[in-house]
C-alpha positions in Angstrom: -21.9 52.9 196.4 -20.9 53.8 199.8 -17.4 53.2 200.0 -14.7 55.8 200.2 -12.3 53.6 198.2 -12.8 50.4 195.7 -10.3 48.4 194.0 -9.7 48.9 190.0 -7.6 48.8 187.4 -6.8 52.5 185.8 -6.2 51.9 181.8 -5.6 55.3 179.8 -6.1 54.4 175.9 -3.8 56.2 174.1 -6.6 57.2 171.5 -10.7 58.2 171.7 -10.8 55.3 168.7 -9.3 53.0 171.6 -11.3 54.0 174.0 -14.5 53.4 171.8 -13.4 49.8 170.9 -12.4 49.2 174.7 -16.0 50.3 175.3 -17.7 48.7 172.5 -15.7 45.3 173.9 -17.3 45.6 177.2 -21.1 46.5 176.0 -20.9 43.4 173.6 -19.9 41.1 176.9 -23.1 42.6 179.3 -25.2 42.6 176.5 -26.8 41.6 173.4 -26.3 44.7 170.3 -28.6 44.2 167.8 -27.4 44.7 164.4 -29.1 48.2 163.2 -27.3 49.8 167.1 -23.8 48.1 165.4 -24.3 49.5 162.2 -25.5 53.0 164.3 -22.6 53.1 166.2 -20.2 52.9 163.3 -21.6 55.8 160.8 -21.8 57.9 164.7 -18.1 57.6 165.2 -17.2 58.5 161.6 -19.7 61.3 161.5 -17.8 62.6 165.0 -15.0 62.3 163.0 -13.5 59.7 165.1 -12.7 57.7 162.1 -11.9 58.8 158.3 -14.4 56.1 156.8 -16.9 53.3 157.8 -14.4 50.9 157.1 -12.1 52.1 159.5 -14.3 51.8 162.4 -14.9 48.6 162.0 -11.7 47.5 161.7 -11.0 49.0 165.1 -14.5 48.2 166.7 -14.6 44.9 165.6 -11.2 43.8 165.2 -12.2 40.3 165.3 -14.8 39.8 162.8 -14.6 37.7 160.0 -14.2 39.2 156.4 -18.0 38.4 155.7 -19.6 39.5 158.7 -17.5 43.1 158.1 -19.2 43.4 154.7 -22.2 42.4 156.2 -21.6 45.3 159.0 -20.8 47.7 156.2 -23.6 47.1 154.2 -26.2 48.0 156.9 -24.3 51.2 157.5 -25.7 52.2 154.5 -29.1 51.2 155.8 -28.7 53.0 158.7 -27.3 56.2 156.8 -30.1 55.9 154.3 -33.1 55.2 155.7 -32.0 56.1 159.5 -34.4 59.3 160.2 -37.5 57.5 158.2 -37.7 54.3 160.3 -39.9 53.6 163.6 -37.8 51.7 165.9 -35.5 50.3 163.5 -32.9 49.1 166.7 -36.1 46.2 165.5 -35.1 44.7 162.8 -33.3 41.6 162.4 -30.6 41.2 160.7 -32.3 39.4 157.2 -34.2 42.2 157.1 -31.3 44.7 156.9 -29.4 42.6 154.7 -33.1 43.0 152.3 -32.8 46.5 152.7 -29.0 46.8 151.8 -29.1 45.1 148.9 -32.2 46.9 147.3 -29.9 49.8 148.3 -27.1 48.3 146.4 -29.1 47.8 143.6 -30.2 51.2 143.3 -33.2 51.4 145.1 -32.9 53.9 148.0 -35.3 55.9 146.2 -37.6 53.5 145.9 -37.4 52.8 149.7 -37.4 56.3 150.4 -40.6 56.9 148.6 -42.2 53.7 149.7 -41.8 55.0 153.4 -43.1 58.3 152.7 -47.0 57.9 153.1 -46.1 55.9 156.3 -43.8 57.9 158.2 -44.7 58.3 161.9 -46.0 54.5 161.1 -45.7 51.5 163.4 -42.5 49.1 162.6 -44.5 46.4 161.9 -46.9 48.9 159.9 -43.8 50.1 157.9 -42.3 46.8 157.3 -45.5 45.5 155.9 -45.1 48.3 153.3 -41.8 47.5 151.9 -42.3 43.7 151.9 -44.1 43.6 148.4 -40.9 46.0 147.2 -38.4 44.2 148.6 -39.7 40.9 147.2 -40.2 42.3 143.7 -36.8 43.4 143.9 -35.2 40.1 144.7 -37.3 38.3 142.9 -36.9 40.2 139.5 -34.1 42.1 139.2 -33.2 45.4 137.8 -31.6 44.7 134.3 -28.7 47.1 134.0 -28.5 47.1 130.4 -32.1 48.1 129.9 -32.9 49.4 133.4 -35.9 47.3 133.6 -38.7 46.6 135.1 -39.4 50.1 135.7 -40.4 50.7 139.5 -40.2 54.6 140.1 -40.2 57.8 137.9 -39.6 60.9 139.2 -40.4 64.0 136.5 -39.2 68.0 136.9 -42.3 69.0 137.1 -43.5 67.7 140.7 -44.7 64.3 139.9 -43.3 60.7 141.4 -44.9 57.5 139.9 -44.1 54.2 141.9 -44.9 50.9 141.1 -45.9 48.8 143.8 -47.0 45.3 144.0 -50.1 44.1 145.1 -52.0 40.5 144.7 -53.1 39.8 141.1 -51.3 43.4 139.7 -49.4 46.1 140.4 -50.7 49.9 141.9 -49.2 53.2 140.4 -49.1 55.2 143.0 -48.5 59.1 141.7 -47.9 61.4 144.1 -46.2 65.3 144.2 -47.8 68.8 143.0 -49.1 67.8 140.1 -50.2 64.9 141.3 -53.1 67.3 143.3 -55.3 67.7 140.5 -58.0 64.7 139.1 -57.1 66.1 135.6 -53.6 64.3 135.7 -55.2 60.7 136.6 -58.3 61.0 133.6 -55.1 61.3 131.2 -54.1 58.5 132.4 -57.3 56.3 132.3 -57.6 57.6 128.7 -54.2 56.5 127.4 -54.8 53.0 128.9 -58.2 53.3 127.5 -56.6 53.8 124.2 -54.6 51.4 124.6 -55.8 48.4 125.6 -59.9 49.6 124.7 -61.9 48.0 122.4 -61.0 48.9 118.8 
């Protein structure tokens, strides 16, 4: 800047953990984090192996946060750890959206996510949220019965095949994709079990 000397304070954290919340302390003063770069943050410094779990880093990050908005912080870790590498601009999404995605995820869904976000990877954020919309809102609106494991929304068979169930106005679309999955043979089976099914007798 043009000066040979400046005042300053010199502070030497005894610890790289310190040094990150010191840091993380000042960024959240100049600026506004969004939640997914909080969440990003925390599963970086454990994975640098500046902290033994997620927990942990939040608890020294964010010293001050209430009990509910550190589960809350946890929770879209496990966004960010899951669906990380498959998201456009995820540093995007609010944080109702995250807290969708973390509970599907804590209901057993990654999966489902995961395979939803296949065909559109490389897609738009907007493009890709419109895609797991109609999941997410099946999802909360019927949930996954532990006992019986129902409704049914993916199946994933040894030899190549992945079925998902997605919803769509007035239905539902199976959407079969994998090796076998290639051939027109696969989906005439299908039509004629349904046929026989539901056909006239």
């Amino acid at each position: 800047i043009g000066m040979p000397t400046i005042p300053a304070f010199l502070r030497t954290p005894e610890t790289l953990a310190q040094a990150l919340a010191a840091m993380v302390t000042e960024n959240e003063i100049r600026t506004q984090i969004s939640p997914w770069e909080k969440a990003n943050l925390i599963l970086n410094a454990v994975e640098e192996g500046h902290f033994d779990t997620p927990d942990a880093a939040i608890a020294t990050l964010y010293p001050s946060l209430p009990r509910t908005s550190r589960l809350r912080l946890r929770a879209h870790v496990q966004v960010v750890e899951a669906l990380g590498p498959r998201l456009t601009a995820p540093e995007t999404l609010a944080t109702r959206q995250l807290d969708s995605l973390s509970a599907a995820i804590a209901s057993g869904h990654e999966d489902l996510l995961t395979a939803t976000l296949a065909p559109h990877a490389g897609a738009s954020a907007p493009s890709q949220w419109a895609a797991l919309t109609p999941v997410l809102t099946d999802i909360e609106r019927e949930p996954t019965n532990p006992t019986t494991r129902r409704p049914r929304r993916m199946l994933t068979l040894r030899q190549g095949l992945t079925i998902v169930r997605e919803p769509i106005p007035g239905g539902y679309l199976l959407r079969f994709t994998g090796r076998e999955a290639r051939t027109g043979g696969l989906i005439d089976d299908v039509l004629d079990k349904v046929e026989e099914w539901f056909g006239e007798v």
